[in-house]
DRENTOR-631773 format. One line per 2 residues: number of its first residue (from 1); their letters; for each residue x, y, z of C-alpha. Coordinates in Angstrom, 2 decimals. Example, Ala and Ser with C-alpha at 12.3 -4.5 7.8 and 13.67 -1.06 7.14 Angstrom:
// residues 2
1) AS) 12.30 -4.50 7.80; 13.67 -1.06 7.14;
This chain:
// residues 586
1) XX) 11.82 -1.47 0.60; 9.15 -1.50 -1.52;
3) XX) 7.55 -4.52 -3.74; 7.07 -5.78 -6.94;
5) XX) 3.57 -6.64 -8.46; 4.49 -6.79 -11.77;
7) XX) 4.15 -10.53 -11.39; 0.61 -9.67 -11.65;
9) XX) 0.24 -7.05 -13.45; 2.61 -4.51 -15.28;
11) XX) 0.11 -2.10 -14.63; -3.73 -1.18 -15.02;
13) XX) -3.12 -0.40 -18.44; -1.32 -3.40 -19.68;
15) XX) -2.86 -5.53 -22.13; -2.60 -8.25 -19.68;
17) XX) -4.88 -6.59 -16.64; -7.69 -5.60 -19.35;
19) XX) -7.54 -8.93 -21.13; -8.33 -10.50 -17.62;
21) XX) -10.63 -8.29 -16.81; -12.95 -9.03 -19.58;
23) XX) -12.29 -12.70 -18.90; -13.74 -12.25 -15.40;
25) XX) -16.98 -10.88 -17.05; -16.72 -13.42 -19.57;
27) XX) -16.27 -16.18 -16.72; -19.10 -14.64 -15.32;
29) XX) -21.31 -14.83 -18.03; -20.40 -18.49 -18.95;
31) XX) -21.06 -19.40 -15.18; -24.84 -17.79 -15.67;
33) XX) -25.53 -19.50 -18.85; -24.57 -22.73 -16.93;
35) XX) -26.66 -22.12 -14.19; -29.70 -21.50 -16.46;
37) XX) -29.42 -24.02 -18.45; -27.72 -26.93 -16.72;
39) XX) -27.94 -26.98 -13.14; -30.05 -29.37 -11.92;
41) XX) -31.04 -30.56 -15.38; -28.98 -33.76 -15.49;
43) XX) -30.15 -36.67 -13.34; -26.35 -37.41 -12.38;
45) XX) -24.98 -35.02 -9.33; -21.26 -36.08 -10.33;
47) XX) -21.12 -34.45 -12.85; -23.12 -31.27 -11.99;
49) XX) -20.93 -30.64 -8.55; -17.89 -31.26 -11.02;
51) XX) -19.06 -28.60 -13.30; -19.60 -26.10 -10.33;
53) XX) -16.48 -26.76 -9.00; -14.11 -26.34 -12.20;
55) XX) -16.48 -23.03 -12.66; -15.78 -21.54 -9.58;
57) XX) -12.03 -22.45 -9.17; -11.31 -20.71 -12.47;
59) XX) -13.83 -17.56 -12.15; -12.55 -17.22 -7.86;
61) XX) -9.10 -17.70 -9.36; -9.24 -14.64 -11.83;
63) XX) -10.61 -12.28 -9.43; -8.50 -13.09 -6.65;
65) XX) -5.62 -12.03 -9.42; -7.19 -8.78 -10.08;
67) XX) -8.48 -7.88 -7.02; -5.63 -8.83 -5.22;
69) XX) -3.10 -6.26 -7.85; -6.18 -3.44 -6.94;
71) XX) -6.06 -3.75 -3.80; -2.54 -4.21 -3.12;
73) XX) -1.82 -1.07 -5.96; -4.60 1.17 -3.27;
75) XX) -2.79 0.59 0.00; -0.19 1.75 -0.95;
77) XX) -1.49 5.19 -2.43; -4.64 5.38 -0.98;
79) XX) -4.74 8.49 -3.61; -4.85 6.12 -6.45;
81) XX) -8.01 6.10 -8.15; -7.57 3.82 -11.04;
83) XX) -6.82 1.84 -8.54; -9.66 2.72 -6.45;
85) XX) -12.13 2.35 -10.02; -10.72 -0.86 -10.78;
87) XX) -11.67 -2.53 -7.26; -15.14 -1.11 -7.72;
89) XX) -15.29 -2.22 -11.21; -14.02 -6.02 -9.83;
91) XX) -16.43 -6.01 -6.99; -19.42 -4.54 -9.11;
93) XX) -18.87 -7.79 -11.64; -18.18 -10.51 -8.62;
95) XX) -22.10 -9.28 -6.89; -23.15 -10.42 -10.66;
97) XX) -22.40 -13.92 -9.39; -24.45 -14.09 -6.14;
99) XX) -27.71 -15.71 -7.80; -25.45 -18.71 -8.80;
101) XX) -23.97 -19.14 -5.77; -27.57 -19.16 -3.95;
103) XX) -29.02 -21.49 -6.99; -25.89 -23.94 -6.39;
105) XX) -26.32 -23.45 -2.86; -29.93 -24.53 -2.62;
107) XX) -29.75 -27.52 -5.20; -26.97 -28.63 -3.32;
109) XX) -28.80 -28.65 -0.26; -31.23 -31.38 -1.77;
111) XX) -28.24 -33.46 -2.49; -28.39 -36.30 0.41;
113) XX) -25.51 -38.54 -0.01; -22.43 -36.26 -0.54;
115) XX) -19.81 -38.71 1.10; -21.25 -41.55 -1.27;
117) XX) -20.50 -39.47 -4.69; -17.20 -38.36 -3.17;
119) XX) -16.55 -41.92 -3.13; -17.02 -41.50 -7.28;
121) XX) -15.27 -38.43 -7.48; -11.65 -37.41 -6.58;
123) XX) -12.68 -33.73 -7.19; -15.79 -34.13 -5.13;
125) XX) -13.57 -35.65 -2.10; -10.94 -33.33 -2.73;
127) XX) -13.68 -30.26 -1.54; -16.00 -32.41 0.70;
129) XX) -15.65 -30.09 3.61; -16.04 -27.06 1.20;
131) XX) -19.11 -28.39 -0.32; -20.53 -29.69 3.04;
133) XX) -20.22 -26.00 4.44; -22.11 -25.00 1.85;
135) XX) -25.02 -27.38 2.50; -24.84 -26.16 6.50;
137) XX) -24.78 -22.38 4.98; -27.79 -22.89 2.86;
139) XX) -29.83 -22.90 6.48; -28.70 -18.98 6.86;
141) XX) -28.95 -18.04 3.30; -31.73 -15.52 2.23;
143) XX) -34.19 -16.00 -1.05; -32.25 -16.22 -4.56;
145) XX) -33.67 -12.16 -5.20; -32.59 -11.25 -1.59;
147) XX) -28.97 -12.44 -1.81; -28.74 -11.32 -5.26;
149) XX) -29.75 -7.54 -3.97; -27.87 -7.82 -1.36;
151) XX) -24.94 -8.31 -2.39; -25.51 -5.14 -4.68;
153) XX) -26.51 -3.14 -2.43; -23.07 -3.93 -0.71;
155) XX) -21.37 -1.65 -2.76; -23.16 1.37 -1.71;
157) XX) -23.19 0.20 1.88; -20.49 -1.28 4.00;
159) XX) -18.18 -1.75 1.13; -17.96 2.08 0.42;
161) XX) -18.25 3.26 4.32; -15.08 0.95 4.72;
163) XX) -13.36 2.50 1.50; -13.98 6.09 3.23;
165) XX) -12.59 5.45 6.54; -9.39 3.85 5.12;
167) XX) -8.76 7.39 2.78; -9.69 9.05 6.09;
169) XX) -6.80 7.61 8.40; -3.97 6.90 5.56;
171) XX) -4.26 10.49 4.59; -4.52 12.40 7.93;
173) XX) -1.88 14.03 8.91; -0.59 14.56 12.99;
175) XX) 0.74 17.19 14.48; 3.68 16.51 16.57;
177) XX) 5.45 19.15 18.86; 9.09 18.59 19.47;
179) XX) 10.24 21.66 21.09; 9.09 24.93 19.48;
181) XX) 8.82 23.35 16.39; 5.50 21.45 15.21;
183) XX) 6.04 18.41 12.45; 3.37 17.29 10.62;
185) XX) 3.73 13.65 10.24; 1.08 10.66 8.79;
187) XX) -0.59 8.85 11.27; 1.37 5.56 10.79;
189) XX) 4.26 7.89 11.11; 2.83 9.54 13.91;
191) XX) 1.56 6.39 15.87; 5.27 4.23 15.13;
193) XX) 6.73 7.02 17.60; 5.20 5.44 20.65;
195) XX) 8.47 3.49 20.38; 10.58 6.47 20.68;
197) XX) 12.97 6.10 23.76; 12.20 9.98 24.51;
199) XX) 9.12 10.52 26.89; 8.24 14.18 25.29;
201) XX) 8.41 12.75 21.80; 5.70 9.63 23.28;
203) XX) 3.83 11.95 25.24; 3.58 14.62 22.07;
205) XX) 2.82 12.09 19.50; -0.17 10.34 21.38;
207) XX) -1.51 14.00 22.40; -1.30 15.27 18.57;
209) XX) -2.88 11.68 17.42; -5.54 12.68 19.85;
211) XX) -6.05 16.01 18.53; -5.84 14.78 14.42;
213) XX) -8.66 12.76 15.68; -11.06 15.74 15.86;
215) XX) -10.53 15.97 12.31; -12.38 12.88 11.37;
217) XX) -14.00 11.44 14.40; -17.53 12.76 12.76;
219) XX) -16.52 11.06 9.45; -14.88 7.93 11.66;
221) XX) -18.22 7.26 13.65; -20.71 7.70 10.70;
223) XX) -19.10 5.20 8.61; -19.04 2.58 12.03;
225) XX) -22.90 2.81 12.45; -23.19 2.50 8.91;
227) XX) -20.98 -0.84 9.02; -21.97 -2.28 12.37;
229) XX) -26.06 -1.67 11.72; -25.43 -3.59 8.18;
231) XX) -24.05 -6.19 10.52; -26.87 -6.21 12.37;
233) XX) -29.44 -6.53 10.19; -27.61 -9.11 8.09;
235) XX) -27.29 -11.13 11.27; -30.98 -11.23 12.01;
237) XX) -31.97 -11.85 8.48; -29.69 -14.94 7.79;
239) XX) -31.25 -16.29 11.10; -28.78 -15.62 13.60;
241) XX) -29.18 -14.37 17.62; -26.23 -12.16 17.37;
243) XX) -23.35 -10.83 15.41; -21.33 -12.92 17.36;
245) XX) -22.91 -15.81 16.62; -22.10 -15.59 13.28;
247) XX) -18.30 -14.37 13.55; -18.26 -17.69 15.48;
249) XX) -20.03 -20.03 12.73; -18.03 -17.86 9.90;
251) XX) -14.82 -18.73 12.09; -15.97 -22.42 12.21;
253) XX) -15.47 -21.96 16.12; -17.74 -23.05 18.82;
255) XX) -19.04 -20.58 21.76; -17.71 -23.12 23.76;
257) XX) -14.15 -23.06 22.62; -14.33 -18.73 22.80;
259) XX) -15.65 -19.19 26.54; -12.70 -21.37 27.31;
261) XX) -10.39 -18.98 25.95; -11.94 -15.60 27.65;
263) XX) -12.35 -17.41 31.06; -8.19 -18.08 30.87;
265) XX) -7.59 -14.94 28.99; -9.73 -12.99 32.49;
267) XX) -8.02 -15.13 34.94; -4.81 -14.00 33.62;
269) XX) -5.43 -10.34 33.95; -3.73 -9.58 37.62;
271) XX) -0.71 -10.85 36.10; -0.53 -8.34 33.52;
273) XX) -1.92 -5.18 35.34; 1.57 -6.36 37.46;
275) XX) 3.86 -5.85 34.70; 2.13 -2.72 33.89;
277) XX) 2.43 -1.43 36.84; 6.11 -2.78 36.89;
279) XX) 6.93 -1.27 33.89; 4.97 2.26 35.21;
281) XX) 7.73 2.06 38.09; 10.68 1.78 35.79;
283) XX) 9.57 4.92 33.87; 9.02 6.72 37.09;
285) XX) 5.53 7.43 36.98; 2.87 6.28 39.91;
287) XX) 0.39 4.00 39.91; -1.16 2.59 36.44;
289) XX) 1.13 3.36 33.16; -0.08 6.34 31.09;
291) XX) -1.29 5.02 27.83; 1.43 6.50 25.82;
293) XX) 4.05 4.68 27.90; 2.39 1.51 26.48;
295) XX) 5.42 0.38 24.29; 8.14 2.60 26.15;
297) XX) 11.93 1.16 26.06; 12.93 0.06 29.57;
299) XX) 16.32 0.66 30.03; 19.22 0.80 27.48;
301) XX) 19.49 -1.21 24.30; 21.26 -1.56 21.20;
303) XX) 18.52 -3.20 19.27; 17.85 -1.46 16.63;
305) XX) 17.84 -3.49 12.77; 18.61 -2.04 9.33;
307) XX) 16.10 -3.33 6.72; 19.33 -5.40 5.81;
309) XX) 19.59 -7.03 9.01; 16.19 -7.48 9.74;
311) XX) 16.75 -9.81 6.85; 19.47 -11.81 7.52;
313) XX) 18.39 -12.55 10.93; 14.75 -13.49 10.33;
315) XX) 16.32 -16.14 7.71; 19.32 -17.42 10.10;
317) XX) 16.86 -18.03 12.63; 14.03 -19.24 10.72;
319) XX) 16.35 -21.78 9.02; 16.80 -22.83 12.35;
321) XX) 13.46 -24.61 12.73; 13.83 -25.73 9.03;
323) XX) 15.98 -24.91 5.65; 12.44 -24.77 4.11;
325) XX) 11.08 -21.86 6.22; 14.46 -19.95 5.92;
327) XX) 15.02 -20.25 2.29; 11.00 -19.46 1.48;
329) XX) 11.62 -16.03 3.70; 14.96 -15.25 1.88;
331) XX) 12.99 -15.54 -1.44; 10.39 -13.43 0.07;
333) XX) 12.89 -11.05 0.78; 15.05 -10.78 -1.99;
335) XX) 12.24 -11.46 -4.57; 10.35 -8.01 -3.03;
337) XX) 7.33 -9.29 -1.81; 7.76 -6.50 0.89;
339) XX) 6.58 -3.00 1.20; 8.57 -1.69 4.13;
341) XX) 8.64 2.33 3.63; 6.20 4.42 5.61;
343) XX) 5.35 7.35 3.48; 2.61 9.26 3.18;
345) XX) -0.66 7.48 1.57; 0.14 4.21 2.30;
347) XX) -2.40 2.82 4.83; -0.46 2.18 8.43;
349) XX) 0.22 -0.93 10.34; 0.90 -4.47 8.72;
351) XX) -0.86 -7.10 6.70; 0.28 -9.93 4.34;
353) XX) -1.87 -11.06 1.51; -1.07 -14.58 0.19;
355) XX) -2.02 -14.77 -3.38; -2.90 -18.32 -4.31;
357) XX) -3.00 -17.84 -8.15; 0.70 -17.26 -8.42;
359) XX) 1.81 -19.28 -5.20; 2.77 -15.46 -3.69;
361) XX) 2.68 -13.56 -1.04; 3.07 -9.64 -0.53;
363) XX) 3.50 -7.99 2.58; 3.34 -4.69 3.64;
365) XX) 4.60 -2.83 6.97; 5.95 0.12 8.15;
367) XX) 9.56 -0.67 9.11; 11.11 1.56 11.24;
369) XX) 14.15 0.14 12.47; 12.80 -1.02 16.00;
371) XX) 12.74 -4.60 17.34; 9.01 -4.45 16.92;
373) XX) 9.54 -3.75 13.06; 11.65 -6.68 12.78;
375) XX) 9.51 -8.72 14.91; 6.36 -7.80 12.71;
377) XX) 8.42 -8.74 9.69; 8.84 -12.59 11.11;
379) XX) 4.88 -12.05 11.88; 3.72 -11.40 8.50;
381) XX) 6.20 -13.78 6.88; 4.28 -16.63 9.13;
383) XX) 1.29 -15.85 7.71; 3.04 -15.35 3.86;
385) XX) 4.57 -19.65 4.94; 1.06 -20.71 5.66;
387) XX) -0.25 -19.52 2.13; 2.91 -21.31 1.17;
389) XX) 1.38 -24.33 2.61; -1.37 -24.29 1.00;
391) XX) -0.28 -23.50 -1.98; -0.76 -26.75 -4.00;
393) XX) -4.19 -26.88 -2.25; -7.12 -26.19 -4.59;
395) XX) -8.24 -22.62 -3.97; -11.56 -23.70 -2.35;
397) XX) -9.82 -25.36 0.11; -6.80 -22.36 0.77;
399) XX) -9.41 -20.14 2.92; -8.42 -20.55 6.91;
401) XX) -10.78 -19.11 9.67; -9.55 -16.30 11.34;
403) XX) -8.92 -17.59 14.62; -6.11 -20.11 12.94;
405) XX) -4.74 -17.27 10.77; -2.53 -15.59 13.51;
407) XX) -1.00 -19.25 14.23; 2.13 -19.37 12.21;
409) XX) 2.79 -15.31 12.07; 3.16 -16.11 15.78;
411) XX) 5.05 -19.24 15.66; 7.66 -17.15 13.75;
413) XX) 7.47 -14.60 15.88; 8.38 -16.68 18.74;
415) XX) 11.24 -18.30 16.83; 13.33 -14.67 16.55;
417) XX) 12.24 -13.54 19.73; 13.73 -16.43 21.50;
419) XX) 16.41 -16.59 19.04; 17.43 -12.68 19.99;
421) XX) 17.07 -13.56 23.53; 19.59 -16.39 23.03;
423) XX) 22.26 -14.37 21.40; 21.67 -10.64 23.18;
425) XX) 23.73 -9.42 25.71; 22.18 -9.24 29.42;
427) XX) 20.92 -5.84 29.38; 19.50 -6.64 25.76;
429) XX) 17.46 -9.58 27.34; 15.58 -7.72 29.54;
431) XX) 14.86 -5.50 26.17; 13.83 -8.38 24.30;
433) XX) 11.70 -9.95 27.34; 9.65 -6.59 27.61;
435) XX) 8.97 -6.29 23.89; 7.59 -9.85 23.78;
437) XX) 5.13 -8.91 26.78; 4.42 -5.89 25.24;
439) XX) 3.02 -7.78 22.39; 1.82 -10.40 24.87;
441) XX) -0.03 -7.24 26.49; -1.85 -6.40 23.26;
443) XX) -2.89 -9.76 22.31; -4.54 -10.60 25.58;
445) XX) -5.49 -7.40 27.63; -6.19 -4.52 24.34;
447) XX) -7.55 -7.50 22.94; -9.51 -8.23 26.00;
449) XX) -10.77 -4.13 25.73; -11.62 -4.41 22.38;
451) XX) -13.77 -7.71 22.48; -15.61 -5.66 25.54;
453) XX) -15.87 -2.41 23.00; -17.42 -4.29 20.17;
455) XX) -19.39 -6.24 22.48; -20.46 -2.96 23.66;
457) XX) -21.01 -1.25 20.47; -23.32 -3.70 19.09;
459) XX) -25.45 -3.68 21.58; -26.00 0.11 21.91;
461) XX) -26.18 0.39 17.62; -29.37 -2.27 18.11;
463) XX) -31.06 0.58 18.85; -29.78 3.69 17.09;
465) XX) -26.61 4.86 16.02; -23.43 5.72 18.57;
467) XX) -22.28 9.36 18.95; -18.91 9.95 18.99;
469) XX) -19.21 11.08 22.78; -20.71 7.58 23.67;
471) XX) -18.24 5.80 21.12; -15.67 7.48 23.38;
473) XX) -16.90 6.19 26.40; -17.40 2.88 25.57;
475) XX) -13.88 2.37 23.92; -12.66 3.96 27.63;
477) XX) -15.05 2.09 29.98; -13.41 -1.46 27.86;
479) XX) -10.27 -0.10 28.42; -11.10 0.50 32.36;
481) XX) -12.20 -2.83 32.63; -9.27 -4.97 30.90;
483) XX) -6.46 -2.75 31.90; -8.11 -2.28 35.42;
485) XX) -4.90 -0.53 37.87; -2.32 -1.78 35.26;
487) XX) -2.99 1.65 33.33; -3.50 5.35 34.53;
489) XX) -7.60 6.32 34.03; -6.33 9.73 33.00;
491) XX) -4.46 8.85 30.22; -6.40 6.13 28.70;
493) XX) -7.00 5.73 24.29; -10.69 7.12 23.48;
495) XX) -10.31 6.61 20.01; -9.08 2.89 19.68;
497) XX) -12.18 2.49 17.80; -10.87 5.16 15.19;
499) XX) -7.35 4.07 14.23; -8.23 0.40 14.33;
501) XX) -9.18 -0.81 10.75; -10.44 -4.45 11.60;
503) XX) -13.94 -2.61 13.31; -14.66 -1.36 9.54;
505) XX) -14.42 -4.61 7.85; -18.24 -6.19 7.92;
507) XX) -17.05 -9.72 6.87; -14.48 -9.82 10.05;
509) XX) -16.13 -8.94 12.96; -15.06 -9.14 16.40;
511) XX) -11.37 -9.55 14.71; -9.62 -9.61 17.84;
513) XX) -10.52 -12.64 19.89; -8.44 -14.53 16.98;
515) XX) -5.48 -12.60 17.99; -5.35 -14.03 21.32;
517) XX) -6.28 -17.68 19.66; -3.44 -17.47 17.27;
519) XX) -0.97 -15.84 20.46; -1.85 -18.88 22.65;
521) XX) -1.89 -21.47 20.32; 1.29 -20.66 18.60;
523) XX) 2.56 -20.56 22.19; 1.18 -24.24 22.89;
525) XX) 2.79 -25.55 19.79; 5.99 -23.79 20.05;
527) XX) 5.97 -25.72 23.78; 5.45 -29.20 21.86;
529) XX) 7.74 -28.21 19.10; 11.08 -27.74 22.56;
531) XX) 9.41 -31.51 23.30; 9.28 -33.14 20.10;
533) XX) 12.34 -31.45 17.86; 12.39 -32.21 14.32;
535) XX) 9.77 -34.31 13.84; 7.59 -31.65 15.21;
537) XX) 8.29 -29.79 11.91; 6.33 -32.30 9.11;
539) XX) 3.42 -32.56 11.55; 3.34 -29.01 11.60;
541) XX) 3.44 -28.30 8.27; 0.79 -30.98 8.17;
543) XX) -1.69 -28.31 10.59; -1.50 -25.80 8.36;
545) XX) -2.63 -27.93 5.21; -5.37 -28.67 6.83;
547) XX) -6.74 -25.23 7.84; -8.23 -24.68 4.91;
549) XX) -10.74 -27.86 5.28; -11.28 -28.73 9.05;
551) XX) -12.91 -27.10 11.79; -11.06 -25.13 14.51;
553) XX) -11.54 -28.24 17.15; -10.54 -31.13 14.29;
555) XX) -6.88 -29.44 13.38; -6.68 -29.04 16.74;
557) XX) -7.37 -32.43 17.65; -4.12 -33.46 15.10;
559) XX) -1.81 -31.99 17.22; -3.52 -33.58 20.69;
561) XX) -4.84 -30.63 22.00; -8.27 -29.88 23.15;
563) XX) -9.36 -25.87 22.71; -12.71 -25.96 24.55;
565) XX) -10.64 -26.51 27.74; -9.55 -23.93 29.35;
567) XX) -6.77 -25.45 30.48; -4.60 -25.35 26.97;
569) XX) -5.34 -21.75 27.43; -4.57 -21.84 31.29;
571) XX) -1.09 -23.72 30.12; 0.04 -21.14 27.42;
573) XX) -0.90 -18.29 29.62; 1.55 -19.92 32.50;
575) XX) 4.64 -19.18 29.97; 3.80 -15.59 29.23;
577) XX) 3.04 -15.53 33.55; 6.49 -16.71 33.73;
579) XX) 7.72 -14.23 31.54; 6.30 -11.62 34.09;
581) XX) 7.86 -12.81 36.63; 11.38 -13.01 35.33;
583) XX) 11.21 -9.18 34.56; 9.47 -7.98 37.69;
585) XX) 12.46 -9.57 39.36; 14.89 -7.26 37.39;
């Protein structure tokens, strides 16, 4: 249950990671020289875009290795400070390259006929759309000295605020009271029992999360001003009206095609305040749900899944849609590109990190045995397939928005669900039904809150920073608002903002609307995929090729559908509504 990165590196003292290493500053240094002395010297653009590009493939390449073995090496013992050095060290030498990128940046913005020297180039048409995003960048970019400081002063800034409140929540420790005995558990730990089918063991673990919080909330909300006013300020200077705004343009997302998705996503919220309150009911509480009832077991149900048979049924059922997807998770499996164990110093919750260099993935979660574990499994091997994808893509053209991201994690995520529905026992359907709108709950009404809290925060950091009080406050007002009667006011989450990691990342903000993109678009496709059977697969394969070179609206547009409708959104919210209704009916 743990994984293997020795296909990177044997370690941070093997020949191999140092040799690289001095490569990357060698890389580095070559690229400098280069810009110096040859950009914009020679009177033919060919080859000058060539030279960039064959540059920056192979210096992006080597530092996605490295970084990639740091960072991976850190999350899982957040106590590791080679590891820790090493990351610093990587991103200290990849600032050195921000005056090239602005000099290549603004001579490229002079360049007037890019689709006519494609026509001359393979390599230039192969990275058209990555070299005419950096023309449409250029109009936010700051002076040459003012990106090149910039991106130093990074390091001190948001870069090490985010470092500190990721030690902060992998190492704290909850206290959990079961009977007269008190465990100390890690938070991931801690926060995996709101799955536990015993109410005191829920209702103790979210009140001793609650109370660790004291420990750090201090710590928690310093470093979140210190991110979100960076934010700020970088927003205004690059010439944007609003954080937002440039989330949206960084997503390559239209306001238009977010407004279509919130109005559906707020139309759709009586329908899930009713299966809250449904659910409340079943538990035997009144009124709204209390907070820590959020992913309660309804009823009885044998689903629980060794690590073993988490395996063989994500690959059964995966093979189902195609032998390719089934035998690429099997591989991911077997070949450990998984870190399931939950232990102490490993960061909590789940990511996967596809590493294009070695046509890789690793993935890293905190398996528990639950249907969610397994389900979140299937959700991080979609996004592992879609680096598969693009694997033979050039790296410039293997970076997807965010919004697309979540689509295949929760393509796959559909295919076991419905799979386990297919093949459980009666009782076990109604188990499987409520996990899926628990998630469904998450992606569209916490996601809902926490669109409304960031919202929220950035307007009131404008000004000065947030107190924890008011942080608080806001987090529970967003929660009020999206949850409305579905959820008891009295046991709400004040600290949402604390425990969730995406608020501390300044290059990903307002990382949650893309969770409900991904939820209903996956849902959309998985619709056309019951209409259109196997041929459905090569197109789809097809979408995610192209995520890494299209707008949001264009890859869209290959599968017929229009996102800055609200109707798509109104359609794919119908099947979760119908989902509702089926278990209120139980």
């Amino acid at each position: 249950m743990r994984w293997s990165l020795k296909e990177l590196y044997p370690s941070f003292a093997a020949p191999a990671f140092k040799k690289d290493m001095e490569r990357l500053a060698a890389e580095i240094v070559t690229l400098r020289r280069w810009t110096l002395t040859r950009l914009g010297k020679g009177k033919n653009p060919v080859t000058t875009i060539e030279e960039y590009l064959k540059q920056r493939i192979a210096l992006t390449t080597l530092n996605e290795k490295l970084g990639v073995f740091a960072n991976l090496s850190f999350a899982v013992n957040t106590s590791d400070d080679t590891a820790k050095t090493a990351l610093e060290a990587i991103d200290r030498m990849l600032s050195e390259t921000a005056e090239d990128r602005v000099k290549f940046a603004q001579w490229l913005a002079g360049v007037k006929n890019l689709d006519a020297l494609a026509q001359k180039s393979d390599l230039i048409g192969e990275h058209l759309f990555y070299l005419r995003e950096i023309q449409e960048n250029t109009k936010h970019m700051l002076s040459e000295r003012e990106e090149v400081l910039f991106a130093k002063m990074r390091m001190t800034g948001s870069t090490a605020w985010g470092s500190l409140q990721n030690t902060l929540t992998s190492t704290l420790m909850v206290p959990v009271k079961r009977g007269k005995k008190t465990e100390e558990l890690p938070l991931p730990a801690a926060r995996t029992l709101a799955y536990d089918p015993d109410k005191a063991v829920r209702k103790a673990a979210y009140e001793g999360e609650l109370t660790s919080y004291t420990k750090v909330e201090e710590s928690s909300a310093a470093c979140l001003n210190s991110i979100k006013g960076e934010v700020i300020t970088t927003a205004a200077l690059r010439g944007f009206d609003s954080p937002l705004s440039m989330t949206l343009h960084h997503s390559r997302m239209d306001k238009k095609t977010l407004d279509a998705l919130l109005t559906a996503m707020r139309e759709s919220l009586p329908q899930f305040r009713k299966y809250l309150r449904k659910k409340a009911k079943m538990l035997g509480h009144r009124g709204g749900l209390p907070f820590y009832d959020l992913f309660a077991p309804t009823g009885k149900s044998d689903l629980r899944f060794t690590y073993d048979i988490a395996h063989q049924f994500i690959v059964r059922n995966f093979s189902s849609f195609s032998p390719e997807l089934g035998k690429f998770a099997d591989n991911a499996f077997t070949k450990h590109w998984i870190d399931a164990e939950p232990r102490k110093g490993k960061v909590g919750g789940a990511f996967c990190y596809n590493i294009h260099p070695i046509g890789e993935s690793r993935i890293l979660s905190n398996f528990n045995g639950s249907f969610n574990d397994m389900v979140t499994l299937a959700h991080e091997l979609g996004h592992a397939y879609h680096g598969h994808c693009l694997k033979n893509e050039s790296f410039l053209n293997s970076d997807y928005p965010m919004p697309l991201a979540e689509t295949a994690s929760i393509f796959c995520e559909t295919i076991v669900t419905q799979a386990a529905i297919a093949a459980a026992q009666k009782r076990d359907v109604a188990a499987i039904l409520e996990n899926q709108l628990m998630g469904a709950t998450q992606v569209i009404v916490d996601i809902y809150s926490r669109y409304l809290f960031e919202t929220a925060l950035f307007a009131g950091r404008a000004g000065s920073s947030v107190p924890v009080a008011r942080l608080k406050d806001l987090m529970l007002n967003a929660q009020k608002e999206a949850y409305g009667d579905g959820l008891d006011k009295e046991t709400l989450h004040p600290y949402m903002w604390l425990c969730k990691p995406h608020y501390y990342d300044p290059d990903h903000n307002f990382y949650n609307f893309p969770y409900a993109f991904g939820l209903l678009f996956a849902k959309g496709l998985y619709a056309e995929y019951l209409k259109r059977g196997d041929r459905f697969v090569k197109e789809y394969d097809r979408l995610l090729q192209e995520t890494g070179k299209n707008d949001i609206a264009t890859v869209a547009k290959l599968m017929k559908i229009d996102v800055r409708k609200p109707d798509f959104w109104r359609g794919s919210l119908a099947i979760i509504g119908r989902d509702i209704e089926t278990f209120c009916a139980l």
